[in-house]
One Martini backbone bead per residue (centre of mass of N, CA, C, O) as a GRO file, in nm:
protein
  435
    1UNK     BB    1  -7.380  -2.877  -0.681
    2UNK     BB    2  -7.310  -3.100  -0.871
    3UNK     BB    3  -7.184  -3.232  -1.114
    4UNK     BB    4  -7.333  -3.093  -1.412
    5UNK     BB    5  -7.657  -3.149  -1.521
    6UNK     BB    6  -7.953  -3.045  -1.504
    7UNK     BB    7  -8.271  -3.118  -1.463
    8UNK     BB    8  -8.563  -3.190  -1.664
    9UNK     BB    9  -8.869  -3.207  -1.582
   10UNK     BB   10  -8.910  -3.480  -1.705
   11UNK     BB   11  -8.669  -3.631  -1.548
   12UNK     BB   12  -8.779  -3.518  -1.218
   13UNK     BB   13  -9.020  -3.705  -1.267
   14UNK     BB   14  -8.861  -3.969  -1.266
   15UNK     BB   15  -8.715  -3.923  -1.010
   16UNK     BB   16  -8.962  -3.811  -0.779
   17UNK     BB   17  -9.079  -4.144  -0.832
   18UNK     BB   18  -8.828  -4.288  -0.751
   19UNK     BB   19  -8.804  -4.194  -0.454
   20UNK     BB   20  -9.047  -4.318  -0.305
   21UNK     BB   21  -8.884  -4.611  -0.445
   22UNK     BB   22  -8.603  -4.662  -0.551
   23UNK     BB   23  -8.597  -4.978  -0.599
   24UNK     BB   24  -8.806  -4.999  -0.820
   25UNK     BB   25  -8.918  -5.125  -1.132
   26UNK     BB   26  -9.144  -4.970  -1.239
   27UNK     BB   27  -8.964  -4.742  -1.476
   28UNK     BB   28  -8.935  -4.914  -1.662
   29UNK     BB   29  -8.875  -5.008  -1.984
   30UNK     BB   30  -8.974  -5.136  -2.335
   31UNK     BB   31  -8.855  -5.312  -2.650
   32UNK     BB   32  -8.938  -5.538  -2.935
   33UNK     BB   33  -8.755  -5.614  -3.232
   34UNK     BB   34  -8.889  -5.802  -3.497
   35UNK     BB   35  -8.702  -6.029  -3.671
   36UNK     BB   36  -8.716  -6.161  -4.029
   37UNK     BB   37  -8.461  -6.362  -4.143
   38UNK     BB   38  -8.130  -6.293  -4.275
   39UNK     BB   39  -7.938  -6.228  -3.995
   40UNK     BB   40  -7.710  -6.014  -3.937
   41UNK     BB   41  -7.557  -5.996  -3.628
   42UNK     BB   42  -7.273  -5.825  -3.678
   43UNK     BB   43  -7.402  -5.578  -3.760
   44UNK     BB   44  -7.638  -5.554  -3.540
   45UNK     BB   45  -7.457  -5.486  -3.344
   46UNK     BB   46  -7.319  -5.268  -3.457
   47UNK     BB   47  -7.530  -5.102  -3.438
   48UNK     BB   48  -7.649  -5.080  -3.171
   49UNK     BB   49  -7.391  -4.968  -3.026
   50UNK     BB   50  -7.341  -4.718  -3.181
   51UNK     BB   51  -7.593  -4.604  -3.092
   52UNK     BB   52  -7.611  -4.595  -2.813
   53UNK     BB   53  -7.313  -4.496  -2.748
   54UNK     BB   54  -7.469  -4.203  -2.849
   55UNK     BB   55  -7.661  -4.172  -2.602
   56UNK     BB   56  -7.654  -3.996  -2.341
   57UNK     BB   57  -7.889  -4.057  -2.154
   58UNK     BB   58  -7.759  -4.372  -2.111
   59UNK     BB   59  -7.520  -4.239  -1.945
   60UNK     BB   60  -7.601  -4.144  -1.682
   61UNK     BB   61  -7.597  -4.008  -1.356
   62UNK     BB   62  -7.740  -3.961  -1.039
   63UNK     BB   63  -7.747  -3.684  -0.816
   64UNK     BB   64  -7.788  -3.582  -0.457
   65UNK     BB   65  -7.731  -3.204  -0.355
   66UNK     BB   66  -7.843  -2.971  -0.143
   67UNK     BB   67  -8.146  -3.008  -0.283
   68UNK     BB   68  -8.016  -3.133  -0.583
   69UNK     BB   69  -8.002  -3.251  -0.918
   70UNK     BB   70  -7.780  -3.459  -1.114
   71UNK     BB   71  -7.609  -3.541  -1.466
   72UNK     BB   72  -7.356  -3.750  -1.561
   73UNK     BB   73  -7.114  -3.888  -1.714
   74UNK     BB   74  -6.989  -4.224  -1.839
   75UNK     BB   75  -6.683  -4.294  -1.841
   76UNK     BB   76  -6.706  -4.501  -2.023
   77UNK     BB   77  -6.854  -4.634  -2.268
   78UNK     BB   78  -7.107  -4.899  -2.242
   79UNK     BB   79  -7.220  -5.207  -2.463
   80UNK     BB   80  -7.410  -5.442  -2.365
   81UNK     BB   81  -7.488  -5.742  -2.530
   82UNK     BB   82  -7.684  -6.020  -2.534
   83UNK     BB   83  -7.818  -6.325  -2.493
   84UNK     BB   84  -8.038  -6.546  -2.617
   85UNK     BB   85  -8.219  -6.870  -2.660
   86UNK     BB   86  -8.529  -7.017  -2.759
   87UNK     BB   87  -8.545  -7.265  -3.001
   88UNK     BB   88  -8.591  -7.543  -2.760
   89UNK     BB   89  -8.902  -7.423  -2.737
   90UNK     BB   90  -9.205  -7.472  -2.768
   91UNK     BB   91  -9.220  -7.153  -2.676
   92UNK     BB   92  -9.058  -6.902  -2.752
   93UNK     BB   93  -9.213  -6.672  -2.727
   94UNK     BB   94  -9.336  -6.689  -2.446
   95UNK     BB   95  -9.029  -6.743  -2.328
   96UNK     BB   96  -8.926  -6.448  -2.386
   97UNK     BB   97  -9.119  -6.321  -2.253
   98UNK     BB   98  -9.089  -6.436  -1.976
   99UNK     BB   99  -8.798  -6.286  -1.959
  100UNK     BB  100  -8.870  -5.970  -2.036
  101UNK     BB  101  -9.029  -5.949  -1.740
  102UNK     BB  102  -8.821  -6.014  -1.558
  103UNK     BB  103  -8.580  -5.811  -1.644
  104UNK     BB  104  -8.792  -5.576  -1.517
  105UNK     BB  105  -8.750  -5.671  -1.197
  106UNK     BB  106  -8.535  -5.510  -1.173
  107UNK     BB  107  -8.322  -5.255  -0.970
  108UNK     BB  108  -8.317  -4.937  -0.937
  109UNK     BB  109  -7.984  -4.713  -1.013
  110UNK     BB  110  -7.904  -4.402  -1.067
  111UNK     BB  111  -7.649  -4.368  -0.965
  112UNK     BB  112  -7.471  -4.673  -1.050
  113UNK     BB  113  -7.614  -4.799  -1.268
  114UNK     BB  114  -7.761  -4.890  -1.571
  115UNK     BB  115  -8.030  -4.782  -1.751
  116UNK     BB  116  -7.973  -5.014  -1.998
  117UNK     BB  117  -8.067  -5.330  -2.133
  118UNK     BB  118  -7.952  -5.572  -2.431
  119UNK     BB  119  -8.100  -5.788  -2.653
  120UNK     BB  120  -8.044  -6.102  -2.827
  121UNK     BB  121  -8.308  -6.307  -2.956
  122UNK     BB  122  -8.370  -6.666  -3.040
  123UNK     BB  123  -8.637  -6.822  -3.221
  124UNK     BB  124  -8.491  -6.909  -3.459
  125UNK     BB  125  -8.315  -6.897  -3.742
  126UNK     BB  126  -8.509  -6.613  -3.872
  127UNK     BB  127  -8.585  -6.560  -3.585
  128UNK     BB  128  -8.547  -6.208  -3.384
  129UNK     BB  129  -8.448  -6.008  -3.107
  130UNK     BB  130  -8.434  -5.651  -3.019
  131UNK     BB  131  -8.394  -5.579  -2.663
  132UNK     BB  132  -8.499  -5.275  -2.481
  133UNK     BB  133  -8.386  -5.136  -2.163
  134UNK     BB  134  -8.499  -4.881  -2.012
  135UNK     BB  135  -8.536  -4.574  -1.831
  136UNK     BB  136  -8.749  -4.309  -1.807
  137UNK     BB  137  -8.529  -4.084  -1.772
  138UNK     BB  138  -8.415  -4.151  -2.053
  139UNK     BB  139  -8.671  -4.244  -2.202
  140UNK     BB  140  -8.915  -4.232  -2.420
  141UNK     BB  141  -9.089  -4.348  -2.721
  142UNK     BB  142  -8.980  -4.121  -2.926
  143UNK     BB  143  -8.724  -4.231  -2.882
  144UNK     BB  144  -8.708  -4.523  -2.957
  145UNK     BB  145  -8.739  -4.424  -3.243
  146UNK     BB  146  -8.474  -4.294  -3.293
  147UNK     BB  147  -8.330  -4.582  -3.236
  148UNK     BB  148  -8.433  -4.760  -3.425
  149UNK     BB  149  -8.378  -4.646  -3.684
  150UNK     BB  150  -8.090  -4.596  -3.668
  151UNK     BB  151  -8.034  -4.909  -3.655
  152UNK     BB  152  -8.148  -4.971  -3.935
  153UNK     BB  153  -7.944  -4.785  -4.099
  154UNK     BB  154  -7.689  -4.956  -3.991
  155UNK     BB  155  -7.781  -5.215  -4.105
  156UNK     BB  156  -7.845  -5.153  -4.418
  157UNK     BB  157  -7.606  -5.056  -4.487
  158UNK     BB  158  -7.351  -5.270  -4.417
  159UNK     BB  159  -7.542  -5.478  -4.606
  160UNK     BB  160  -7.502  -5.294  -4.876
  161UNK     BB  161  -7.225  -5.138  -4.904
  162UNK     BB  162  -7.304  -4.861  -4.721
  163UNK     BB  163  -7.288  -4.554  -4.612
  164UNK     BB  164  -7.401  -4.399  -4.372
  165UNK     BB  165  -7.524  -4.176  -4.172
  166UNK     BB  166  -7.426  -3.936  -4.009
  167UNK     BB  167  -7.373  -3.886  -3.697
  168UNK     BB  168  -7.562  -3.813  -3.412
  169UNK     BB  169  -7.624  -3.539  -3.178
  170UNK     BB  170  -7.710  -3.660  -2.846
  171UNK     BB  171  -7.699  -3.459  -2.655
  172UNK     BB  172  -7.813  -3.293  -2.367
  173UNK     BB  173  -7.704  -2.981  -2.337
  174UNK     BB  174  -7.935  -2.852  -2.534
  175UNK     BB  175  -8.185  -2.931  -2.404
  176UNK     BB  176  -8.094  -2.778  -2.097
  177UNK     BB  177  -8.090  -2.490  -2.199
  178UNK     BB  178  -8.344  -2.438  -2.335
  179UNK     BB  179  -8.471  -2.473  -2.102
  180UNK     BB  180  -8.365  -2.252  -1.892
  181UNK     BB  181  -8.504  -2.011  -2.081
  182UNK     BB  182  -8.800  -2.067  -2.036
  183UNK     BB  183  -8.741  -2.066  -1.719
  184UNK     BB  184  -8.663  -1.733  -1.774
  185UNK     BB  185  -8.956  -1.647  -1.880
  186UNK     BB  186  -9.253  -1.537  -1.931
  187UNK     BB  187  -9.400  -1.834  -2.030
  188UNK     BB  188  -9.366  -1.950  -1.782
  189UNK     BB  189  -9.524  -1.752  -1.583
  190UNK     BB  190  -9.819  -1.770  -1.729
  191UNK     BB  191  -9.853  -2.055  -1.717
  192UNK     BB  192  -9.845  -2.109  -1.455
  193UNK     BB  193 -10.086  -1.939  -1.360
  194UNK     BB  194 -10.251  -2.131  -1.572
  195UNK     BB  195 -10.256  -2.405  -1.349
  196UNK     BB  196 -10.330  -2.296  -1.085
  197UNK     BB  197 -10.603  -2.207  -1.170
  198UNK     BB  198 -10.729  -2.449  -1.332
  199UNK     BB  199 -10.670  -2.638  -1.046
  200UNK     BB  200 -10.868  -2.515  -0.863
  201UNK     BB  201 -11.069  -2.701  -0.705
  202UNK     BB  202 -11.019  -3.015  -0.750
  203UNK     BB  203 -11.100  -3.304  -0.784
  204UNK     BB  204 -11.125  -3.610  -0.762
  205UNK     BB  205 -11.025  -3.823  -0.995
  206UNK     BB  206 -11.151  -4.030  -1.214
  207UNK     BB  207 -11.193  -4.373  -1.155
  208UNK     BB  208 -11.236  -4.739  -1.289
  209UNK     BB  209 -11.085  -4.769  -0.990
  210UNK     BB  210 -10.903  -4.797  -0.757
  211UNK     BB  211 -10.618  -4.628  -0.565
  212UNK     BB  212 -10.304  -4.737  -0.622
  213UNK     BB  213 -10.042  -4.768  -0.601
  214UNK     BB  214  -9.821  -4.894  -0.767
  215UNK     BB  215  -9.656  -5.138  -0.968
  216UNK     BB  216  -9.395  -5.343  -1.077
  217UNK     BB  217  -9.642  -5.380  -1.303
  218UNK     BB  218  -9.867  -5.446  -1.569
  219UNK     BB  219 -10.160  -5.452  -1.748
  220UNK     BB  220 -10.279  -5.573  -2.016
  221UNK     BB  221 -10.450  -5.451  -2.373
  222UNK     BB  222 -10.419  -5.562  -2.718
  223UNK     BB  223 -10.525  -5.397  -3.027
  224UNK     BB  224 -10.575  -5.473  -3.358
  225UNK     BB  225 -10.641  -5.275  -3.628
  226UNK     BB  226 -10.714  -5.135  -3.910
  227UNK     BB  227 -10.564  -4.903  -4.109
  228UNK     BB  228 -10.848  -4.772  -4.167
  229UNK     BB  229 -10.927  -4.656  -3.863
  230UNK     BB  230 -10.790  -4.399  -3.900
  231UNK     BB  231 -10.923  -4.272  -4.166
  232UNK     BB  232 -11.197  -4.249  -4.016
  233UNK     BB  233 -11.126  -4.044  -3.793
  234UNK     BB  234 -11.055  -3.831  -3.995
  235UNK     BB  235 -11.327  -3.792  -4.121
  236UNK     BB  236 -11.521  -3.747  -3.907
  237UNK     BB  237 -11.334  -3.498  -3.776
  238UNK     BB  238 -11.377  -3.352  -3.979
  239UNK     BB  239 -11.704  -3.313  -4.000
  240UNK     BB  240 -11.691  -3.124  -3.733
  241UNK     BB  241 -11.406  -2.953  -3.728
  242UNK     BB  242 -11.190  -3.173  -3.622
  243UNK     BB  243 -10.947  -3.324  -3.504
  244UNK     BB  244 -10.860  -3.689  -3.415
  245UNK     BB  245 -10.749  -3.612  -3.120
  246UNK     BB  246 -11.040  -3.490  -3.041
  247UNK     BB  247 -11.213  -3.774  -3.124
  248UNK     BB  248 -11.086  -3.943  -2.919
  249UNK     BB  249 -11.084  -3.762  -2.642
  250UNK     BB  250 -11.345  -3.789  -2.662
  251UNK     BB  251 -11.441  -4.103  -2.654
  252UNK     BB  252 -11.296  -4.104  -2.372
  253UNK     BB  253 -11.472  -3.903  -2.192
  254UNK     BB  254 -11.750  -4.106  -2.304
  255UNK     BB  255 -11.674  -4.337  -2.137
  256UNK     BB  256 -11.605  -4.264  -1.866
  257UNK     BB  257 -11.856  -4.187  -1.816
  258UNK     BB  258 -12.051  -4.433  -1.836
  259UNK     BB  259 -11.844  -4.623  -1.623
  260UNK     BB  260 -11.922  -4.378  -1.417
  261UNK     BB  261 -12.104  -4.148  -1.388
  262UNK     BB  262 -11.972  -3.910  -1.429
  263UNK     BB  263 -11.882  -3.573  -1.561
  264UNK     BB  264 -11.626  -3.479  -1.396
  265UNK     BB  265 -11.319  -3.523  -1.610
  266UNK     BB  266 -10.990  -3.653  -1.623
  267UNK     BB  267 -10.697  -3.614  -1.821
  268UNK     BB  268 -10.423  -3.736  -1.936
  269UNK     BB  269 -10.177  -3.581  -2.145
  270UNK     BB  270  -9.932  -3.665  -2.386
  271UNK     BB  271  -9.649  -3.424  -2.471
  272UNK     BB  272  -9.389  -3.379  -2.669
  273UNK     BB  273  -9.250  -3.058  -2.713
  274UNK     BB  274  -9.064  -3.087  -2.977
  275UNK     BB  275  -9.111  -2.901  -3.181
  276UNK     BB  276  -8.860  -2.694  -3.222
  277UNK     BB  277  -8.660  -2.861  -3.077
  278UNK     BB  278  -8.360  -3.025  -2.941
  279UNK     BB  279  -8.587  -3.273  -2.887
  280UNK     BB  280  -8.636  -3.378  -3.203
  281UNK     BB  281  -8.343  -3.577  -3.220
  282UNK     BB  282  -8.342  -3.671  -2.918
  283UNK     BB  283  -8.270  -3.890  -2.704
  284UNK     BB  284  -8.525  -3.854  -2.445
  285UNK     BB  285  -8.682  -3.736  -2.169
  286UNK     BB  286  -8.988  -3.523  -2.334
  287UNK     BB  287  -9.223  -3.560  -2.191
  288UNK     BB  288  -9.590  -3.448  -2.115
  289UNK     BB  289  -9.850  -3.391  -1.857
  290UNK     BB  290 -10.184  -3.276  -1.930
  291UNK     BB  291 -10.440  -3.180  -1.769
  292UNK     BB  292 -10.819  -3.258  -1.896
  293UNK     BB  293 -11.043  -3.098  -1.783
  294UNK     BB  294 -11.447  -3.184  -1.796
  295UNK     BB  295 -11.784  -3.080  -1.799
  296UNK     BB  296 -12.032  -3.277  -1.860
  297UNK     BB  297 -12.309  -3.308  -2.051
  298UNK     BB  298 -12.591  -3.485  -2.141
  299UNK     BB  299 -12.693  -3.328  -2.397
  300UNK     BB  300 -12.467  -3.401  -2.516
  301UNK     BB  301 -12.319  -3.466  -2.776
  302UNK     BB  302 -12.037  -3.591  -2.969
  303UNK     BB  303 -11.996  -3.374  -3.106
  304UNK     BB  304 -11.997  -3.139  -2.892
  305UNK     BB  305 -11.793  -3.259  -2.724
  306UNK     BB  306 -11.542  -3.251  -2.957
  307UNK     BB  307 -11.553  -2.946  -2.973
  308UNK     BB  308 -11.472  -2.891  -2.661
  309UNK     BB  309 -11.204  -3.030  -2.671
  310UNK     BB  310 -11.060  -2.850  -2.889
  311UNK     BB  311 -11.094  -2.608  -2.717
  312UNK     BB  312 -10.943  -2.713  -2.475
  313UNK     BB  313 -10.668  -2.750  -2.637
  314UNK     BB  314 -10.636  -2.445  -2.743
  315UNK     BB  315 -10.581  -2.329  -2.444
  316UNK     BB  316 -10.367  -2.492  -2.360
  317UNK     BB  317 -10.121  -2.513  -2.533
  318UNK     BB  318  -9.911  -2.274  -2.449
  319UNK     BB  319  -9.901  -2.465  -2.175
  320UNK     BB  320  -9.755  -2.755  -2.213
  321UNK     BB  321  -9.457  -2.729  -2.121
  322UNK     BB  322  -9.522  -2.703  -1.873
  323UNK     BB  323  -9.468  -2.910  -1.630
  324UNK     BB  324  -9.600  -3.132  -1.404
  325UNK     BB  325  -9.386  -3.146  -1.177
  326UNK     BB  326  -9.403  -2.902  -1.109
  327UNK     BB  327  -9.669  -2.814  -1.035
  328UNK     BB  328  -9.688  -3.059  -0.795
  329UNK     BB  329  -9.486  -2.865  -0.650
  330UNK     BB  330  -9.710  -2.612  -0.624
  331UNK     BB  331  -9.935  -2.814  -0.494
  332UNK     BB  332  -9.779  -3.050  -0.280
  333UNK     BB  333  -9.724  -3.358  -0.462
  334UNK     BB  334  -9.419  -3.433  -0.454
  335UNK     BB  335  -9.425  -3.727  -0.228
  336UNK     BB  336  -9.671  -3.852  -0.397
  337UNK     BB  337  -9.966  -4.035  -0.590
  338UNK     BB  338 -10.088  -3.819  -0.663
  339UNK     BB  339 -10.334  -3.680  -0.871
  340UNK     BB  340 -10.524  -3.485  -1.178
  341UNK     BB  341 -10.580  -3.743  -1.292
  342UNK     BB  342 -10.665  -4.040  -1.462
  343UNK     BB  343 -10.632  -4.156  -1.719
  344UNK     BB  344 -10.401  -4.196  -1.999
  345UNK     BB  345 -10.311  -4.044  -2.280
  346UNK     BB  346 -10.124  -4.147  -2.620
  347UNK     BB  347 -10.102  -3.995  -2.925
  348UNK     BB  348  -9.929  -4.112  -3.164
  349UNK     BB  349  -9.774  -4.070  -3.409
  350UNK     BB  350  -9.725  -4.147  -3.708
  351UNK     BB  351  -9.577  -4.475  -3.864
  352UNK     BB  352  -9.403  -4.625  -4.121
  353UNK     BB  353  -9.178  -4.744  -4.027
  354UNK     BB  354  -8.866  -4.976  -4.039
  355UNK     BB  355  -8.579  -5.062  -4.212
  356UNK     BB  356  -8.416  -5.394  -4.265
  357UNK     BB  357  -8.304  -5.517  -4.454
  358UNK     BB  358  -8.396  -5.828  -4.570
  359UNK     BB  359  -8.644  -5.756  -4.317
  360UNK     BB  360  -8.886  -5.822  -4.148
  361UNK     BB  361  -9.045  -5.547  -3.887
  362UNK     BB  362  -9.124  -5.510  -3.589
  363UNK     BB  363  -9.286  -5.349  -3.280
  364UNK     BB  364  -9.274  -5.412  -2.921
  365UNK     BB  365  -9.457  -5.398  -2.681
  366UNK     BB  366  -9.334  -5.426  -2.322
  367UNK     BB  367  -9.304  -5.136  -2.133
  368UNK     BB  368  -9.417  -4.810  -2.011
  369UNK     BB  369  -9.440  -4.821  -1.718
  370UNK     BB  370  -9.561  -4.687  -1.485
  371UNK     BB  371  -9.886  -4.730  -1.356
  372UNK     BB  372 -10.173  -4.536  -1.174
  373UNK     BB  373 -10.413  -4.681  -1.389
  374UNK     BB  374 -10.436  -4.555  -1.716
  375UNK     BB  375 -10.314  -4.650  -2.064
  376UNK     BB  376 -10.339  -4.515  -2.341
  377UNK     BB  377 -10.239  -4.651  -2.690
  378UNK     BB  378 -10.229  -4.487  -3.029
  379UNK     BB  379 -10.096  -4.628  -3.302
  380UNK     BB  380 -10.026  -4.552  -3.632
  381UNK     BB  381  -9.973  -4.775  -3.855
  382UNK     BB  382  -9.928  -4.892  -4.192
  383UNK     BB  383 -10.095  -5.208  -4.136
  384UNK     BB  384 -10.201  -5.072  -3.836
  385UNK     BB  385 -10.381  -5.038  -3.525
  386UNK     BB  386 -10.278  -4.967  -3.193
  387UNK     BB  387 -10.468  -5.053  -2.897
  388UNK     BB  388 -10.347  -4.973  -2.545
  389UNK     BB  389 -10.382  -5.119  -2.229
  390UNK     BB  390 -10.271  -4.997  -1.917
  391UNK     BB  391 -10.257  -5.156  -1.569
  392UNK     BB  392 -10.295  -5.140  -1.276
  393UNK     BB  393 -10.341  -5.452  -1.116
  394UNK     BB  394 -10.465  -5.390  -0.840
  395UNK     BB  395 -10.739  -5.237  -0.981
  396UNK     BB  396 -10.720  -5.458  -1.257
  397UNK     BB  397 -10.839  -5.697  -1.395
  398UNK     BB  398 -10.857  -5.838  -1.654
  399UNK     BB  399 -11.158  -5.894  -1.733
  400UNK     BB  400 -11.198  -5.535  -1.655
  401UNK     BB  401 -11.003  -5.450  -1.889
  402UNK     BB  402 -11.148  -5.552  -2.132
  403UNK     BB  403 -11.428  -5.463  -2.121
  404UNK     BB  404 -11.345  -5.190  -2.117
  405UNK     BB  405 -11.187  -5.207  -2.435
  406UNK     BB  406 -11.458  -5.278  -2.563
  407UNK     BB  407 -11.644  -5.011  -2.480
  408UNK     BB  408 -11.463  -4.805  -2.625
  409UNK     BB  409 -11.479  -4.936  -2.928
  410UNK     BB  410 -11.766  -4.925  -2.943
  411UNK     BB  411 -11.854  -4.639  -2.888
  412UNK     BB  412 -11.659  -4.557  -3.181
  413UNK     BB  413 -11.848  -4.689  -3.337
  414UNK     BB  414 -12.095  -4.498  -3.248
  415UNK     BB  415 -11.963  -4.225  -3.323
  416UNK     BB  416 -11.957  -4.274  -3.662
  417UNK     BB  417 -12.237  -4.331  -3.699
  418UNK     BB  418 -12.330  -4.087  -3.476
  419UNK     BB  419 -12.268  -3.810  -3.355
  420UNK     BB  420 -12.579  -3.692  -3.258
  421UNK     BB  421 -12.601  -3.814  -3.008
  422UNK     BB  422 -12.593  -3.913  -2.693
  423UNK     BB  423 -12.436  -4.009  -2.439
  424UNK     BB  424 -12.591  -4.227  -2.332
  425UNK     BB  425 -12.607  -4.392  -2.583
  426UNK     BB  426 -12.366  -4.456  -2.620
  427UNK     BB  427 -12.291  -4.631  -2.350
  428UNK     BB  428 -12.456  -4.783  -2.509
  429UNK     BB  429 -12.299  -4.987  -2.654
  430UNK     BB  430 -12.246  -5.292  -2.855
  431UNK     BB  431 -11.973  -5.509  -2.813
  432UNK     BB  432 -11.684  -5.544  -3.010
  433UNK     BB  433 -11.434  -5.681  -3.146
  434UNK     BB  434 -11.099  -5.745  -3.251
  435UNK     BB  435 -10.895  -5.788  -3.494
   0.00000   0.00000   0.00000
């Protein structure tokens, strides 16, 4: 094998996806953190520059030899910060925004050129974004924030005339020894053949679309919820004896039965794997997605089903670190876009967000990256709750899009009122608008 170090399971998962179409600009993802206020762009610069440069995992290269892939570091690291100004334009924000769409459009090259790039936006005097766009291979969601964390931090000490908190260990080469002892232990072993027995016979999974190969962009739909609506899913979920990620991953459950009339669904869970673990504090691309598919009952109530959910979380939790792109090559899906789940879920930790001193600031999800069907991605912020669904285009268009997230809130808003209900009731529950 090439000289470096070998790729985490995580990392192989997005190497894999990149080779059935090489070129393909689908696995960019992007974040865009909007600052208002009297934006010191020289420390801003310099905070990005500082934080990026210590990212091990953005500064790699991939090659494959003798049928394995290594990443390599590119040294001396660079961090190009472009210009953008849309200043000058009727509508800043839309015209930024579709440079950052098209930005997105780039082709991917693992071997040569840069995973990420970044750059500052002017929209107005004191209004402005610092665009950071990465390939997946080398951030998740979860990376992103400890990467705007840092640039907050570096740039509100320069800007406070106070030292900086020391530099942080950024290294990958300890999150890859981490898994190869794992991949080295019996709880590999016996994950692994908990996910062959558990997937043995699945059917082809229930989407709410067409099966179609992914786009090079996604379609969106954004809702932005009361802060209050966390504390509700909190509380109804204590009600019931299960926490809030199982009265959700219920009510999303409860929706795909509904528009699809199936009973056996399959969803993808999306989880961090970071507790206690060396890429708790490491930006780099750590998440698994773990197939979680159940057969649902008519007569089961929508508490019976968030009990249901609970319990088959607790089966899997023990095997979630086993990767996706293992099973995949287990089961011999490995050079296809077959899949085990229809939608995926991410319920994102609280985020009580980041400061920029004398700055007020937002993160905006730009790309999520590569979408095979639905990604629903639930964000619980200090001021509300981010409600986002993404879609292959291909397969839904923009109105069948909505009308599905509104039917999801609508639901969620019936099982508040009673979960005592039946799915069925459920699944007409009359949809209301988000705020």
């Amino acid at each position: 094998m090439a000289a470096g170090l070998p790729l985490t399971g995580p990392q192989l998962g997005m190497w894999a996806a990149q080779q059935i179409d090489p070129d393909s600009p689908s696995l960019w993802t992007a974040e865009a953190v909007e600052l208002n206020g009297p934006l010191d762009e020289a420390a801003l610069e310099a905070a990005i520059r500082e934080a990026l440069t210590a990212c091990d995992a953005l500064h790699m290269r991939y090659r494959a030899h003798d049928g394995e892939v290594a990443q390599c570091l590119r040294e001396p690291r660079s961090v190009v910060i472009g210009r953008e100004d849309f200043i000058g334009c009727d509508a800043p924000w839309d015209s930024a925004w579709r440079w950052m769409r098209d930005d997105l459009l780039r082709p991917a090259d693992l071997a040569r050129r840069p995973l990420f790039a970044t750059a500052l936006v002017r929209l107005g005097a004191q209004r402005h974004l610092w665009y950071l766009r990465a390939h997946h291979i080398a951030l998740d969601g979860f990376a992103y924030l400890l990467l705007i964390h840092r640039v907050a931090e570096l740039y509100s000490a320069a800007t406070g005339g106070r030292a900086a908190a020391p530099a942080r260990d950024w290294s990958l080469a300890p999150v890859v020894a981490e898994e190869a002892q794992y991949r080295a232990s019996d709880g590999f072993a016996r994950s692994r053949e908990f996910w062959l027995q558990r997937c043995a016979g699945a059917p082809e999974p229930v989407t709410l679309g067409p099966k179609c190969a992914p786009d090079d962009s996604a379609r969106s739909s954004h809702l932005s919820l009361p802060a209050g609506e966390h504390l509700r899913w909190h509380n109804a979920a204590r009600a019931l004896g299960v926490d809030w990620s199982a009265w959700l991953i219920a009510a999303v459950f409860a929706w795909m039965r509904g528009r699809s009339g199936a009973d056996e669904i399959s969803l993808g869970l999306l989880v961090m794997n970071r507790l206690g673990s060396a890429a708790l504090s490491v930006p780099c691309m750590g998440m698994n997605v773990v197939p979680l598919r159940l057969r649902l009952q008519a007569q089961w109530s929508f508490a019976e089903l968030a009990r249901a959910v609970a319990a088959e979380l607790r089966e899997l939790r023990p095997h979630q670190r086993y990767n996706y792109e293992w099973l995949r090559q287990d089961l011999g899906l490995g050079d296809s876009y077959a899949q085990l789940y229809g939608p995926v879920l991410n319920l994102m930790p609280f985020d009580r967000g980041f400061v920029f001193d004398g700055l007020s600031s937002r993160a905006h999800p730009v790309s999520v990256g590569s979408v095979e069907d639905l990604d629903l991605t639930v964000s619980p912020l200090a001021d509300s709750v981010r409600f986002d669904i993404e879609a292959n285009p291909q397969a839904y268009d923009a109105a069948t899009l909505q009308t599905h997230h509104r039917a999801l809130l609508a639901l969620m808003d019936a099982a508040l009122a009673d979960p005592s209900q039946r799915l069925d009731a459920l699944a007409g529950a009359p949809a209301r608008e988000a705020a």
